[in-house]
C-alpha positions as CSV (number, residue, x, y, z in Angstrom):
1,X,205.2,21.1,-58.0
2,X,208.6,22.1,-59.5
3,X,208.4,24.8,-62.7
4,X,210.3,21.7,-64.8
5,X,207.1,19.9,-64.0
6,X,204.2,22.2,-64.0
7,X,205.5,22.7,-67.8
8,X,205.4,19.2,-68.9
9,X,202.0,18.9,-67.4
10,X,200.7,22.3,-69.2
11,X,202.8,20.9,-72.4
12,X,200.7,17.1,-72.1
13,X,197.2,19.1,-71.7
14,X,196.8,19.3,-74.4
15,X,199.0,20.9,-76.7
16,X,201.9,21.9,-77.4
17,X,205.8,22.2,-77.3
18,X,208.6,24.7,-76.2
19,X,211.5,25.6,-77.4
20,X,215.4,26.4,-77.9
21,X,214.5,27.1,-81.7
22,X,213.3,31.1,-82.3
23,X,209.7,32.4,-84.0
24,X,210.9,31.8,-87.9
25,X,210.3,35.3,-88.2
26,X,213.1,36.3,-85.6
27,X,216.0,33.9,-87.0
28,X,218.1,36.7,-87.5
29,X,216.3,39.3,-85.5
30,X,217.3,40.3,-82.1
31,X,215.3,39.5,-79.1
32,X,213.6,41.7,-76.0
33,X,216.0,41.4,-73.6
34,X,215.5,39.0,-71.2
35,X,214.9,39.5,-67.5
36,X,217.7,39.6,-64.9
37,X,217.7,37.3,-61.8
38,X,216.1,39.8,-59.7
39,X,212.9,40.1,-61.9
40,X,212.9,36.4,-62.6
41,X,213.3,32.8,-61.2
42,X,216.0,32.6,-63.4
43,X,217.8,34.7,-66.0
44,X,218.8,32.9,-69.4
45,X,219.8,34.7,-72.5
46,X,219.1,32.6,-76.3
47,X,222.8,30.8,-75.6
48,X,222.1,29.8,-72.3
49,X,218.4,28.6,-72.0
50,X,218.4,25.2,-71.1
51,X,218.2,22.6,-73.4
52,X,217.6,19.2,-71.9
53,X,213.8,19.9,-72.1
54,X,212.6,17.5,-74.7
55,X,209.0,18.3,-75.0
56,X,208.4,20.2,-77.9
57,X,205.6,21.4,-79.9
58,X,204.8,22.2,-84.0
59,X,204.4,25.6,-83.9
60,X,203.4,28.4,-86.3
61,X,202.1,26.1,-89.8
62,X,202.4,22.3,-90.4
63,X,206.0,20.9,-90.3
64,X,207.4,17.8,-92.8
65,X,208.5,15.2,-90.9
66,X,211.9,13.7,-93.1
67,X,213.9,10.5,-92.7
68,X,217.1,12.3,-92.9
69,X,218.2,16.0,-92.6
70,X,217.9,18.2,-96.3
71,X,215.8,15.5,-97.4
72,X,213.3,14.7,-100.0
73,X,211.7,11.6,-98.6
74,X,209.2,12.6,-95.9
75,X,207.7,10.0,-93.3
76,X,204.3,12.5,-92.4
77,X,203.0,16.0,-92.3
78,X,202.5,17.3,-88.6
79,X,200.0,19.6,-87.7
80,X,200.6,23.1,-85.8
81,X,200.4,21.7,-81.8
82,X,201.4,18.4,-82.5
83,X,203.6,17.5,-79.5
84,X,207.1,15.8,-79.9
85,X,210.4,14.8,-78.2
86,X,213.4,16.8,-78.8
87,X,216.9,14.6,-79.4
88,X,219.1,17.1,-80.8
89,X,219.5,20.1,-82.9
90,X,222.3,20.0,-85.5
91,X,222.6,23.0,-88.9
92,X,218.8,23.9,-89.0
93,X,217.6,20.4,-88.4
94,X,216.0,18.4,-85.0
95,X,216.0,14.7,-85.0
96,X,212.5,14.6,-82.7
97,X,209.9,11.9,-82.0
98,X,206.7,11.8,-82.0
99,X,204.2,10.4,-79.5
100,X,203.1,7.1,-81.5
101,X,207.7,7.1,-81.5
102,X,208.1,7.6,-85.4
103,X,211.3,9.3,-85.9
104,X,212.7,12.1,-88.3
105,X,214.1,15.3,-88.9
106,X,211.9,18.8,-89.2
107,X,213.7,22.3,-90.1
108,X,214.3,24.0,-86.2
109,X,212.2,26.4,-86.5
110,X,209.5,24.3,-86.7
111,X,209.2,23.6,-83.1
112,X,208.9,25.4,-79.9
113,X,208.6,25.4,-76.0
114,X,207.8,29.2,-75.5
115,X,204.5,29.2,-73.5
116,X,202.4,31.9,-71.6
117,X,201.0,31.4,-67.6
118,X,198.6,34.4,-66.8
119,X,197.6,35.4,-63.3
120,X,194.2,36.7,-63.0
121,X,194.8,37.2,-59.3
122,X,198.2,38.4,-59.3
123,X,197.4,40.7,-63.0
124,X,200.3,39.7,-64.5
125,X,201.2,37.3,-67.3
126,X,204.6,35.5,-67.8
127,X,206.5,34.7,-70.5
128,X,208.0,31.3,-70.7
129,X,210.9,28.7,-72.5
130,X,210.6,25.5,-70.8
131,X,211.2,25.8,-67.1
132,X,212.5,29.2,-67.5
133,X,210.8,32.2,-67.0
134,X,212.0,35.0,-69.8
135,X,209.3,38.0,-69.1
136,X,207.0,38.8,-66.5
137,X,204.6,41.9,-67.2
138,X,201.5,43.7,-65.4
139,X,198.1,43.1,-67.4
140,X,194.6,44.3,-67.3
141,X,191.6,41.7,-66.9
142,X,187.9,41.5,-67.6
143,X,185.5,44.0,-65.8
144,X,184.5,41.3,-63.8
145,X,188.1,39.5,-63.4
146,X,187.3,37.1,-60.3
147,X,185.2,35.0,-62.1
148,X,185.2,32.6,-64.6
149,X,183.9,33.3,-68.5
150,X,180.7,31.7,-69.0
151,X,178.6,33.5,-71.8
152,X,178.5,36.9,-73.7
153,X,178.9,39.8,-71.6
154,X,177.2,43.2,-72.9
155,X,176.4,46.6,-71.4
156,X,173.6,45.6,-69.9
157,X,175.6,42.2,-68.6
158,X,178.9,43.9,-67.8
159,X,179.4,41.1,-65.0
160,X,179.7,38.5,-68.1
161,X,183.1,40.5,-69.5
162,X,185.4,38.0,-67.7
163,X,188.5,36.7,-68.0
164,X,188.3,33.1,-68.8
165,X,190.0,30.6,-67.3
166,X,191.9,27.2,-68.5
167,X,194.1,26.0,-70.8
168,X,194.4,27.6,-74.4
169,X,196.3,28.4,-77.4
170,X,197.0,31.1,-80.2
171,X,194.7,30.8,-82.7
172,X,195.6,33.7,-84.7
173,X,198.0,37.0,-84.6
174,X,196.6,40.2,-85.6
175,X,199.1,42.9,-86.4
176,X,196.3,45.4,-86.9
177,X,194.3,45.3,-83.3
178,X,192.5,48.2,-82.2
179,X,194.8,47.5,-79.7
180,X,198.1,47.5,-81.1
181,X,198.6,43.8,-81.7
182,X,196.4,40.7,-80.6
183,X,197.2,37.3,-79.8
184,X,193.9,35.4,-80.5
185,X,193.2,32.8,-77.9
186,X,190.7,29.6,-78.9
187,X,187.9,30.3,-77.0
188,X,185.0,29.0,-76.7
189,X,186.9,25.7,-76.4
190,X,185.1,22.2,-77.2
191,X,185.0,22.1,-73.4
192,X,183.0,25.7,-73.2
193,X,181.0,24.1,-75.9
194,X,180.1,20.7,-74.3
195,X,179.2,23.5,-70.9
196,X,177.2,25.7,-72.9
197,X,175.0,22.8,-74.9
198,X,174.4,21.3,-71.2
199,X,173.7,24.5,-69.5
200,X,171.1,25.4,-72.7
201,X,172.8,28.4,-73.7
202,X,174.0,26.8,-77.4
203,X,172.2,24.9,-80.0
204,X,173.3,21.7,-80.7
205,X,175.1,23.0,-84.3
206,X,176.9,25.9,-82.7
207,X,178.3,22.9,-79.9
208,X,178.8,21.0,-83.0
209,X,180.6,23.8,-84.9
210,X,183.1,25.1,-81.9
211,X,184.2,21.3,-81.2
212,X,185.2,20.6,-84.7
213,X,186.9,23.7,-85.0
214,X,189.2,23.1,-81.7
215,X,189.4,19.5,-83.4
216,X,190.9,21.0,-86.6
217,X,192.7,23.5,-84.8
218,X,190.8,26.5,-86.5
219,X,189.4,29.6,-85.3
220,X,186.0,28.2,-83.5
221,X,183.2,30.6,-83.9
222,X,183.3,33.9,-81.8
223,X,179.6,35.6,-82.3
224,X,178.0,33.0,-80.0
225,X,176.0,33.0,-76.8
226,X,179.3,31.8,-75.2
227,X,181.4,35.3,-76.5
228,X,184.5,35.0,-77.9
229,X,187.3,37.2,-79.3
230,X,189.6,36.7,-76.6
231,X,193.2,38.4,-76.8
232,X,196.2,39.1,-75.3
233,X,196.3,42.7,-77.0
234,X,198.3,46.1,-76.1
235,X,197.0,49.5,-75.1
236,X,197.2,48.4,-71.4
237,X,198.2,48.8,-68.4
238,X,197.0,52.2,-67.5
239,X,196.1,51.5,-64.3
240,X,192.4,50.5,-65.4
241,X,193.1,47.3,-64.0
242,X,189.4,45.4,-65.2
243,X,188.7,47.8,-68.1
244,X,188.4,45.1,-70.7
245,X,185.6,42.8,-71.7
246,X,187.5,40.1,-71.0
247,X,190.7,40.3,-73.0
248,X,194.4,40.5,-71.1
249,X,196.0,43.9,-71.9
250,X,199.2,44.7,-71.6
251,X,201.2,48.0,-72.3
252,X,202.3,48.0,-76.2
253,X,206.1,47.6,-75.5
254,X,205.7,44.2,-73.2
255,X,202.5,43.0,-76.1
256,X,205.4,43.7,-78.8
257,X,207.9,41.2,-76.9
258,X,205.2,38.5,-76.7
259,X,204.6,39.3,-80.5
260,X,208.1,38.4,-81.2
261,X,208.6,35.4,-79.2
262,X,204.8,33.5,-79.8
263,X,203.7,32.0,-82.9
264,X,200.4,30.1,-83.5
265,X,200.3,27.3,-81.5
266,X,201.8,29.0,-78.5
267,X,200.3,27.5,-75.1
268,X,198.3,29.8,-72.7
269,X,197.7,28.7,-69.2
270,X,195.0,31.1,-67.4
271,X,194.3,31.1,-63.4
């Protein structure tokens, strides 16, 4: 499968959109610098990424949709996820469309097609726009990082601090980890929760609770039987390798390049 298309497919999941538009905190901020050809499958800088990819996402808060560019009449509110079709860019404005095909205007830095693909296997995470890989960096993995996350791991369970694996998003950014900074992942997701209810390790509220959560695209609750507090955070790679208790960790000054280019809403694909 082709990169183009591997990112629509991780895009229609379930999420989530991409981007030519920058994090609205790094309009006029300069960006990491971006790979060269020999670290990447391709090298693009913020002029020359391409920008025929149409598949957006509503990233960061909830965007106004508008009839016209600058103004007041608005057509619908769209939440942070919400996937759309890119037409064009034009003076801080996108003419996109959304999946039922209403179409409107949002402010550009509303939507996004920066994404995240982790290998477990390979312990490394990449940084993606679209097709194009930006960033590839080394990470750190649960102390039990060949197997999937199924419940709470502890000292006494230290086979249960794994990785988990799937498709998931930034929930939440925490400039004050332990760890430097934290990119909050939705986990448990309402698909962990449907598992756990079946497998007996949830009550039928806390299944309740995480699904409706995920539905409303809020932090699910993270002190169950399932665990929780997943993050991409800094403070790695020492060369611990599975040192964590499940989170990804990366060395501060590759978490502080993901920091700049994610927002809420930011895909995370992890295999």
């Amino acid at each position: 499968m082709s990169v183009l298309r591997f990112t629509r497919l991780v895009l229609l999941i379930g999420l989530l959109g991409w981007g030519t538009p920058l994090p609205a905190h790094a309009q006029t901020a300069v960006p990491p610098a971006v790979e060269t050809p020999a670290a990447s499958s391709a090298s693009y800088t913020l002029d020359t990424a391409p920008r025929d990819a149409a598949l957006y996402y509503i990233a960061g808060d909830e965007a106004t949709l508008y009839r016209f560019p600058n103004s007041q009449t608005s057509l619908a509110t769209l939440a942070v996820r919400t996937p759309v079709h890119r037409h064009y860019c034009n003076d801080g404005w996108c003419q996109i469309e959304t999946e039922s095909g209403r179409v409107g205007y949002v402010a550009r830095r509303a939507i996004s097609n920066v994404w995240i693909r982790v290998s477990k296997r390979g312990h490394r995470v990449e940084l993606y726009r679209g097709a194009a890989r930006l960033h590839t960096f080394k990470a750190d993995f649960g102390y039990n990082a060949f197997l999937d996350k199924v419940r709470q791991g502890s000292t006494s369970r230290r086979d249960h601090w794994r990785t988990p694996e799937g498709l998931f998003y930034i929930v939440r950014k925490n400039p004050n980890s332990a760890f430097d900074k934290a990119l909050v992942l939705n986990y448990p997701t309402a698909a962990d929760a449907r598992r756990g209810f079946a497998q007996g390790l949830i009550s039928r509220t806390t299944r309740n609770a995480i699904v409706q959560a995920n539905a409303q695209r809020r932090m699910p609750p993270m002190n169950t039987p399932l665990g929780g507090w997943i993050e991409l955070h800094g403070d790695g790679t020492g060369a611990g390798v599975n040192w964590t208790q499940g989170c990804i960790a990366l060395h501060n000054r590759d978490m502080q390049t993901l920091w700049w280019w994610t927002q809420v809403g930011t895909p995370v694909l992890i295999e």
